[in-house]
C-alpha positions as a LaTeX table, in Angstrom:
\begin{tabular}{lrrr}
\hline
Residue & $x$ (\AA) & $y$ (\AA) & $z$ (\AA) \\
\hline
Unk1 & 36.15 & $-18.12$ & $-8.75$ \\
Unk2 & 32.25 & $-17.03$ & $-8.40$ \\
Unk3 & 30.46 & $-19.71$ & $-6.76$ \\
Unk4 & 33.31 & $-21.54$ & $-5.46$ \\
Unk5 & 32.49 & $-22.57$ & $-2.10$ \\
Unk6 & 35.28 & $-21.88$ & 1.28 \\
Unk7 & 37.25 & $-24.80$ & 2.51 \\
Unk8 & 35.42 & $-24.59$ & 6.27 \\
Unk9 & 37.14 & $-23.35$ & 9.77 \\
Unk10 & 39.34 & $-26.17$ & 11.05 \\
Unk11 & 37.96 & $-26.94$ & 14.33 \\
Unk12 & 39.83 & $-27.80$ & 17.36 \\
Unk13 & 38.84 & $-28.81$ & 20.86 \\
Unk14 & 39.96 & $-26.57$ & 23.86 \\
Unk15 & 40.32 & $-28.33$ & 26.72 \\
Unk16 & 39.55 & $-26.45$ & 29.90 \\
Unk17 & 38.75 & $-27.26$ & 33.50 \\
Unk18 & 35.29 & $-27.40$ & 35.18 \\
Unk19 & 32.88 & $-24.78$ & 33.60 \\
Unk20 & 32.40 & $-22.57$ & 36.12 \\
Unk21 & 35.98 & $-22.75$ & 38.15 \\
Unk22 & 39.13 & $-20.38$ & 36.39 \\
Unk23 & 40.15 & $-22.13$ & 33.42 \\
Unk24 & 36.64 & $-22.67$ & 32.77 \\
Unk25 & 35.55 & $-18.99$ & 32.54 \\
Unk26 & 39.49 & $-18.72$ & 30.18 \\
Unk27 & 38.43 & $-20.95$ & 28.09 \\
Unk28 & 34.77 & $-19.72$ & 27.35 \\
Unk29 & 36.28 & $-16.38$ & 27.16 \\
Unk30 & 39.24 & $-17.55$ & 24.22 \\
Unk31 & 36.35 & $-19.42$ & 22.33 \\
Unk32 & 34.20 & $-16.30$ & 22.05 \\
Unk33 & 37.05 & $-14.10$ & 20.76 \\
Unk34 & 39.13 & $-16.85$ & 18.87 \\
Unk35 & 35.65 & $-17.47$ & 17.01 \\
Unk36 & 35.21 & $-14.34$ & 16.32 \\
Unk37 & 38.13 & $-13.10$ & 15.15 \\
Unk38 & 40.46 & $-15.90$ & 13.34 \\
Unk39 & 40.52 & $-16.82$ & 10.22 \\
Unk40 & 40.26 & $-20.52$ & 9.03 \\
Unk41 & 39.91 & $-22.09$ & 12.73 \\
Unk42 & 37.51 & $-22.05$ & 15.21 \\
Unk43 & 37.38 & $-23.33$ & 19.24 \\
Unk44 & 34.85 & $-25.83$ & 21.21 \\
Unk45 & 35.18 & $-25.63$ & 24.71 \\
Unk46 & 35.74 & $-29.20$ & 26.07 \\
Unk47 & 35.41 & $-29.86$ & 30.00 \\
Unk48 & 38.37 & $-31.25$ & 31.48 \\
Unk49 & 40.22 & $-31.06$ & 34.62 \\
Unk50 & 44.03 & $-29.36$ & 35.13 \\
Unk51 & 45.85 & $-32.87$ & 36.46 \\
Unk52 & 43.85 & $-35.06$ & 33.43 \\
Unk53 & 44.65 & $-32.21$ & 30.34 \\
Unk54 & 48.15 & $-32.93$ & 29.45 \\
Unk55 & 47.35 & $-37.19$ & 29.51 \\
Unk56 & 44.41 & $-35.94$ & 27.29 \\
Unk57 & 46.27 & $-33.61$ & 25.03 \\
Unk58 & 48.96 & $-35.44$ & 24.68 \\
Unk59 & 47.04 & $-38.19$ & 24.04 \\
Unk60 & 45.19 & $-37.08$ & 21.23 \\
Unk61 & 41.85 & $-36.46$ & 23.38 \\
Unk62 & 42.24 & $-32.47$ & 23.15 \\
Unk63 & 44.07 & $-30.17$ & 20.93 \\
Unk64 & 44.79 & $-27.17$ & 22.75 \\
Unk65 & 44.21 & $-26.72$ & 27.26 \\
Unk66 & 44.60 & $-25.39$ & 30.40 \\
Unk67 & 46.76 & $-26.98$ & 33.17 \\
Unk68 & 49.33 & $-26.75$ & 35.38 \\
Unk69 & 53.08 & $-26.05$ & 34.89 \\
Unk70 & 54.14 & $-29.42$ & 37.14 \\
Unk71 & 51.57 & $-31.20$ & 35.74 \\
Unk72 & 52.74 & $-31.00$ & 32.12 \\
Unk73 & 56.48 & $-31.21$ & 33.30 \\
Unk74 & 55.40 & $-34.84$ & 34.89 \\
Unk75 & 53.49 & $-35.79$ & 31.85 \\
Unk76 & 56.20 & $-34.86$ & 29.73 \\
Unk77 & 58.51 & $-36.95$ & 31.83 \\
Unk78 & 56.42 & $-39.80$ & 32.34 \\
Unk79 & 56.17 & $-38.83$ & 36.30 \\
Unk80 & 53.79 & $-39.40$ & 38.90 \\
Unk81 & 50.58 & $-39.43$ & 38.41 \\
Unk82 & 51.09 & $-39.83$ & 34.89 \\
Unk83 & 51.66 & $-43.56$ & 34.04 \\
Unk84 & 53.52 & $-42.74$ & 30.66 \\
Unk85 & 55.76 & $-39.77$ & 29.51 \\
Unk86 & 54.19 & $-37.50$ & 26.91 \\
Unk87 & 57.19 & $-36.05$ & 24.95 \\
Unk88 & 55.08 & $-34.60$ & 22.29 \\
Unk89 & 53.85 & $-31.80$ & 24.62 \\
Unk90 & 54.98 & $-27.85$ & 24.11 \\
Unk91 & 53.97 & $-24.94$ & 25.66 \\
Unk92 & 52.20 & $-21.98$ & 24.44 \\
Unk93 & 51.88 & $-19.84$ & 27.45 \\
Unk94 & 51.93 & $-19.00$ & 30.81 \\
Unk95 & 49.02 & $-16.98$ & 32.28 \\
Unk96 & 48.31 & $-16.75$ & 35.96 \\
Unk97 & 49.82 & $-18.48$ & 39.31 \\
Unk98 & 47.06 & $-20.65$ & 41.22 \\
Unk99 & 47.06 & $-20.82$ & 45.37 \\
Unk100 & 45.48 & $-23.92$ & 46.47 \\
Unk101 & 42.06 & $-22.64$ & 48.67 \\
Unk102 & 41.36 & $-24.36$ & 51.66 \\
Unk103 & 37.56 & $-23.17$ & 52.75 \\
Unk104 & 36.29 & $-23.75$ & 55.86 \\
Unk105 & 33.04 & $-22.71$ & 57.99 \\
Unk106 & 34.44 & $-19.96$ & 60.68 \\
Unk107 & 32.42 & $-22.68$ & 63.24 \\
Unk108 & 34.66 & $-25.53$ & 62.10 \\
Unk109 & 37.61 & $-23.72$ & 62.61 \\
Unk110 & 36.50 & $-22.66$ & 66.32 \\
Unk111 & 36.05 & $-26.31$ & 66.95 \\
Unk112 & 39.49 & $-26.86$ & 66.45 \\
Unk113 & 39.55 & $-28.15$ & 63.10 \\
Unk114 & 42.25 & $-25.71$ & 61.57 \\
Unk115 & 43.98 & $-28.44$ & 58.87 \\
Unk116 & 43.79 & $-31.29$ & 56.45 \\
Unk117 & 45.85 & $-33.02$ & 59.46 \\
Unk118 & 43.03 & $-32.24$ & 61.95 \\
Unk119 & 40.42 & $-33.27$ & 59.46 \\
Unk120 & 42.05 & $-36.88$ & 59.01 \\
Unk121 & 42.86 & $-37.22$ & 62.66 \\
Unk122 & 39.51 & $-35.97$ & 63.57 \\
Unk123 & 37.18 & $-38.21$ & 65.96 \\
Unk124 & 34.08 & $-36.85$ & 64.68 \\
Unk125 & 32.75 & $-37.29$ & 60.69 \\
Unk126 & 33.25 & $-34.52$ & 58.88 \\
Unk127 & 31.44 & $-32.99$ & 55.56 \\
Unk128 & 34.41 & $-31.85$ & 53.11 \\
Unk129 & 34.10 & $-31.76$ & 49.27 \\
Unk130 & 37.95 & $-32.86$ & 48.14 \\
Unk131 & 36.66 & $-31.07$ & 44.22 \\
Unk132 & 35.87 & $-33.17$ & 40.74 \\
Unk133 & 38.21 & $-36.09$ & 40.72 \\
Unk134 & 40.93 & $-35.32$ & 37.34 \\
Unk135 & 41.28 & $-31.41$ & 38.26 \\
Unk136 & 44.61 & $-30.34$ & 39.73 \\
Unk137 & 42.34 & $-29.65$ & 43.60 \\
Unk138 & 41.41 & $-33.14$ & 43.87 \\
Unk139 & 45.12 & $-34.55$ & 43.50 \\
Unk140 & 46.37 & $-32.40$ & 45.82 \\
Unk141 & 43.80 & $-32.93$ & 48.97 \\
Unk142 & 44.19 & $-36.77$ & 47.31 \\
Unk143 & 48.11 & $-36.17$ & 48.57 \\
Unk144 & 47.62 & $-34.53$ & 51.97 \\
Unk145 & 44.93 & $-37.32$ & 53.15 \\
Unk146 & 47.35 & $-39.91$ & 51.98 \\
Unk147 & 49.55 & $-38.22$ & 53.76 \\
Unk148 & 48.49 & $-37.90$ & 57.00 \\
Unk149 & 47.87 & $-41.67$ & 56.63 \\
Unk150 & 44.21 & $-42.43$ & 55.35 \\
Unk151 & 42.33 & $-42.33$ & 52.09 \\
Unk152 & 38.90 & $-41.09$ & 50.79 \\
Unk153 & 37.42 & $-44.80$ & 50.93 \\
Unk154 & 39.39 & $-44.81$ & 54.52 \\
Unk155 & 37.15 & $-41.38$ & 55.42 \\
Unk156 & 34.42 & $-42.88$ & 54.44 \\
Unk157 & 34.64 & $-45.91$ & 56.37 \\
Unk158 & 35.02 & $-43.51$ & 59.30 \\
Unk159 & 31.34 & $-41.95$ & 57.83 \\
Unk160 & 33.27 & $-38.75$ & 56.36 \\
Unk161 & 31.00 & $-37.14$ & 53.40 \\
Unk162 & 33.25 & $-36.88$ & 50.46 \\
Unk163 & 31.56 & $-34.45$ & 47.39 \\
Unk164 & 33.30 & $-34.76$ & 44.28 \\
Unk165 & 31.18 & $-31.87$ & 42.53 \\
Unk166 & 32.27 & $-29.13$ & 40.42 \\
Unk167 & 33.63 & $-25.53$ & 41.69 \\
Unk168 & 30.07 & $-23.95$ & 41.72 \\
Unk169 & 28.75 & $-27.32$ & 43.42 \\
Unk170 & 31.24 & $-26.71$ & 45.99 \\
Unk171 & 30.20 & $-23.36$ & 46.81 \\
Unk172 & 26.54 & $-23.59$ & 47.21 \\
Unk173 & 26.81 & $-26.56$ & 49.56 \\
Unk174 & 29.56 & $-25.10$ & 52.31 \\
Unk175 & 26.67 & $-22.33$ & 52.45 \\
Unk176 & 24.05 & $-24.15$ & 52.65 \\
Unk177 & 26.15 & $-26.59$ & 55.23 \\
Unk178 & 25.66 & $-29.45$ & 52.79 \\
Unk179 & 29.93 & $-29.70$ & 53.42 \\
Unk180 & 32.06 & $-27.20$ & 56.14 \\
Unk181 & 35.42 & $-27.50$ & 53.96 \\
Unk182 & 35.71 & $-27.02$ & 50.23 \\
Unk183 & 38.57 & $-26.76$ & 48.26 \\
Unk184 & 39.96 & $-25.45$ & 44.84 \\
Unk185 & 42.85 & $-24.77$ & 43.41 \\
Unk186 & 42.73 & $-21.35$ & 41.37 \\
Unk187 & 43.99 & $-17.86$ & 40.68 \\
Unk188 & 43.05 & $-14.81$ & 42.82 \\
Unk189 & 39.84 & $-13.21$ & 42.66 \\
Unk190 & 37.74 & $-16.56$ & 42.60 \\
Unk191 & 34.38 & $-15.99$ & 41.70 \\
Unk192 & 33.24 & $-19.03$ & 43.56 \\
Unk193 & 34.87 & $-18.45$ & 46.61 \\
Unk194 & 33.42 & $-14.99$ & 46.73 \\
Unk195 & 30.17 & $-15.81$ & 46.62 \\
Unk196 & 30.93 & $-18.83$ & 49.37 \\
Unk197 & 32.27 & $-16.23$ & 51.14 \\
Unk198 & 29.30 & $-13.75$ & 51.02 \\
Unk199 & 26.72 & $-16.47$ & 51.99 \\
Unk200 & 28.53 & $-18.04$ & 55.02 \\
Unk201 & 31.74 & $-17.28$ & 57.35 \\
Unk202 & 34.27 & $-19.03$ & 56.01 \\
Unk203 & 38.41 & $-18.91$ & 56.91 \\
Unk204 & 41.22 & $-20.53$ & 55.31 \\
Unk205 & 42.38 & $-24.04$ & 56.60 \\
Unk206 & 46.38 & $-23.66$ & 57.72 \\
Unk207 & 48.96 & $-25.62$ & 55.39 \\
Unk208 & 51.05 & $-27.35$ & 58.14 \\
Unk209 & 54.53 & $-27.04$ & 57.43 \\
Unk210 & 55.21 & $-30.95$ & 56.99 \\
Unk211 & 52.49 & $-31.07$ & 54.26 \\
Unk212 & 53.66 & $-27.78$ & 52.31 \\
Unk213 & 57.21 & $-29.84$ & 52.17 \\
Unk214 & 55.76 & $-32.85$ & 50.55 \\
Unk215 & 53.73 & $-30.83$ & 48.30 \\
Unk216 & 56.49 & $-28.82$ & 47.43 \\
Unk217 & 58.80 & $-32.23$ & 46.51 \\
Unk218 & 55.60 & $-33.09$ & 44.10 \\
Unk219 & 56.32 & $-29.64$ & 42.33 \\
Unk220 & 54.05 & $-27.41$ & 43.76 \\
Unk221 & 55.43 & $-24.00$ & 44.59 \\
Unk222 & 55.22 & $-21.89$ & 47.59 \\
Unk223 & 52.25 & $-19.07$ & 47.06 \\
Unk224 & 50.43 & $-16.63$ & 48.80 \\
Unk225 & 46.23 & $-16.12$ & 48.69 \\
Unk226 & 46.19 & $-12.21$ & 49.07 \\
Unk227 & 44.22 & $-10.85$ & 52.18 \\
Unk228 & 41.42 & $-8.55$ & 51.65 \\
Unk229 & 40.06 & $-10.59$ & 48.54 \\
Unk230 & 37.38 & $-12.92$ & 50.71 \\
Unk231 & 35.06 & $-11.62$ & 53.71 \\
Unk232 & 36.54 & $-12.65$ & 56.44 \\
Unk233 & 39.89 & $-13.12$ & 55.52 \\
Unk234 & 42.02 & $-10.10$ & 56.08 \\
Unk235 & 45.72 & $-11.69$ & 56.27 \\
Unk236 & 47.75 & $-12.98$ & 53.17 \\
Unk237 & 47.49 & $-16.98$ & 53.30 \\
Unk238 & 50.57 & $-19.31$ & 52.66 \\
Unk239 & 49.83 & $-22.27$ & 50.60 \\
Unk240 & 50.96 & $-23.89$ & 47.52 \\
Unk241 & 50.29 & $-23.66$ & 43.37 \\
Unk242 & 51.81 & $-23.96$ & 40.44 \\
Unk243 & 51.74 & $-21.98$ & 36.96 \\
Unk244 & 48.25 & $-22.07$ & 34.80 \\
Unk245 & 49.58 & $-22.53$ & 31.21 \\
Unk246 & 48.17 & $-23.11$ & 27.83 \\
Unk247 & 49.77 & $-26.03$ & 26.20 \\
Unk248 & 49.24 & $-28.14$ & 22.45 \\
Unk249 & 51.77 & $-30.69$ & 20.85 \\
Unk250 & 53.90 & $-30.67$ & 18.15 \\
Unk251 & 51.08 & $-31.52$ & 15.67 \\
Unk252 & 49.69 & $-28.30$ & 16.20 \\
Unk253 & 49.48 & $-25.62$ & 13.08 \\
Unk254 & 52.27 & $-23.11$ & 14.31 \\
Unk255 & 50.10 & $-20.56$ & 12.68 \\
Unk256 & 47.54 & $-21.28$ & 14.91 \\
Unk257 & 49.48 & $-21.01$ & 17.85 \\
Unk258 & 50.91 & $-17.18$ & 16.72 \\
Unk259 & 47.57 & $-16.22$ & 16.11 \\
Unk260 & 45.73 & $-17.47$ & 19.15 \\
Unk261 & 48.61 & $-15.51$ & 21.41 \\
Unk262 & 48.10 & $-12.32$ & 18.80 \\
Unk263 & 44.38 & $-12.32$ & 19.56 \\
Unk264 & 44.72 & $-12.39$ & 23.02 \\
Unk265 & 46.93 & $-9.32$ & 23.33 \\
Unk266 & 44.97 & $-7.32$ & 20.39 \\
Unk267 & 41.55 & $-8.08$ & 22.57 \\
Unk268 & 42.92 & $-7.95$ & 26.58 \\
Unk269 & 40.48 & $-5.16$ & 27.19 \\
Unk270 & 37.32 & $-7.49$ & 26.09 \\
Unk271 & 39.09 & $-10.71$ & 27.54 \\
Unk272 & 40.24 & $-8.74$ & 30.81 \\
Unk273 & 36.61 & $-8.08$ & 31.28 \\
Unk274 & 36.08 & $-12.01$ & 31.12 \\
Unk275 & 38.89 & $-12.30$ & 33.83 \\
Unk276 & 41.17 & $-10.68$ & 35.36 \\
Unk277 & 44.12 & $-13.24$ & 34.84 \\
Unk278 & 43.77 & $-11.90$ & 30.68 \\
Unk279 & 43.96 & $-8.11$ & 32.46 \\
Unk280 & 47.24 & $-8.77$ & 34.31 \\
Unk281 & 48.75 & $-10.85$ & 31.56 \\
Unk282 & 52.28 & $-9.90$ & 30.83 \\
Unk283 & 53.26 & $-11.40$ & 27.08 \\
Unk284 & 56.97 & $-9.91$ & 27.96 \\
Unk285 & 57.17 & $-13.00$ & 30.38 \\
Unk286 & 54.92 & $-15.21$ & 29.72 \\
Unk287 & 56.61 & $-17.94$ & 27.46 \\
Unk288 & 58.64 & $-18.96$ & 30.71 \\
Unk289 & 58.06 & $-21.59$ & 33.27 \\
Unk290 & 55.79 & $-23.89$ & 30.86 \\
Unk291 & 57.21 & $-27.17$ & 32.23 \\
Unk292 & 57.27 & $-28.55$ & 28.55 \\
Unk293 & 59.50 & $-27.07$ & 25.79 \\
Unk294 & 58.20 & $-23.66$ & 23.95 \\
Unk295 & 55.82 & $-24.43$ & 21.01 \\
Unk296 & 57.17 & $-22.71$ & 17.26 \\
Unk297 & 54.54 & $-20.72$ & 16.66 \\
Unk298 & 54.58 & $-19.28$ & 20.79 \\
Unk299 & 58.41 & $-18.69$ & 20.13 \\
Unk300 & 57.80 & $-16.53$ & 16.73 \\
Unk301 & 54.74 & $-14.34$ & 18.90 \\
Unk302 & 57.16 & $-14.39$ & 21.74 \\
Unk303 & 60.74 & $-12.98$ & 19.57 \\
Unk304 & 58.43 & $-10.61$ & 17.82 \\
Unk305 & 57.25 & $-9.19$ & 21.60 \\
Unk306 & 61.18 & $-9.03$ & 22.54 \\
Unk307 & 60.42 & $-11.22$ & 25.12 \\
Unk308 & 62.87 & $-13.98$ & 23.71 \\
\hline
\end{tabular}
């Protein structure tokens, strides 16, 4: 009827990672285009971290995220570090593979100080930024100083400098010296690390055998950071990473779901342009390796791509 006012957008939050790290600049990028082109819902970006999203999501704290395929298969299961399971979780895709970054000043490395074991075991205090506690990065550096038998309080005792900041944070203090190691979790290019990279000479820490085995039992997978990406850094890196998926619950709008994934492939030139995980992103495999079970409206998007 004339006059008759439209019911508004439904708005949900989208839960991403810190704002300037890889799931921050996917997230900002879905908003814009998801905002733009649905009908009857709309996206906020929330800030977040990819170890904290599926307690959050599944929690009711978020609607829609970012995170990490072992991450959401412990939540789901009620597995360390999640303290209860989170059944209601369901994937909605997968989108790039992360390598776990392990920056360090060229100078450090000379000194001998070529791993997270030589960092705990080292004499001298050291200036290392472990990454914002909640995001995937912090657990795992959490898991090899643990492992090599100390803590961050235990560091700090010693008179390590821990910095907890953000991705970006990270970056402009290991060139400015503020910290010699920084670390982050994330798909290949990173943005961050480039810059990092440009302003100071930086080389990857080694992951020591022992550690990649324990951080492969916590459901990391094996990985490789490509060589040529970072100045400096010719050789392909071994290290460890999981799947960066998109996940909801079971209370989401299947409709939703099938469009979000339908936008996304109609608009991979303008989202490839945000990054280049949304340029290599392969819908014809995608809906695998979630760690939580498919979500209905990903398995009608998937079927209809022949992926399923």
């Amino acid at each position: 009827m004339a006059g008759q006012a439209q019911s508004a957008p439904r708005q949900y939050s989208l839960v991403v990672g810190t704002l300037g790290g890889t799931m921050g600049r996917l997230g900002a990028g879905l908003a814009d285009v998801v905002n733009r082109k649905a009908k009857g819902f709309k996206f906020s970006v929330v800030p977040g971290g990819g170890r904290a999203n599926p307690a959050r999501i599944g929690g009711g704290g978020g609607d829609i995220g970012y995170s990490f395929s072992n991450f959401v298969a412990n939540a789901t299961a009620g597995k360390v570090p999640f303290k209860k399971k989170y059944p209601n979780l369901r994937g909605i895709a997968q989108f790039w593979q992360s390598c776990y970054h392990q920056y360090a000043g060229k100078n450090m490395m000379e000194a001998g100080i070529r791993s997270w074991k030589d960092i705990v075991g080292s004499k001298k205090p050291l200036k290392l930024g472990p990454a914002k506690k909640g995001t995937s990065t912090e657990y795992i550096s959490r898991l090899l100083v643990e492992f090599y038998g100390s803590s961050y309080k235990g560091l700090q005792k010693r008179g390590f400098k821990l910095s907890f900041a953000g991705v970006n944070g990270m970056s402009r203090q290991i060139r400015s010296s503020q910290i010699d190691f920084y670390f982050h979790n994330s798909g290949d290019p990173n943005g961050a690390g480039i810059q990092a990279a440009l302003g100071r000479n930086l080389r990857f820490l080694v992951l020591e055998d022992d550690a990649k085995k324990m951080l492969v039992s916590a459901g990391f997978s094996p990985c490789k950071i490509p060589g040529g990406i970072y100045r400096g850094i010719d050789q392909a890196t071994p290290s460890v990473g999981a799947n960066g998926v998109l996940l909801t619950t079971d209370k989401m709008d299947p409709s939703v779901v099938y469009n979000v994934l339908k936008i996304i492939v109609e608009n991979k030139k303008f989202l490839g342009g945000v990054h280049k995980v949304y340029k290599k992103w392969n819908p014809k495999t995608a809906g695998k390796g979630l760690g939580a079970p498919l979500h209905p409206g990903a398995k009608r998007f998937f079927k209809e791509q022949g992926a399923l």
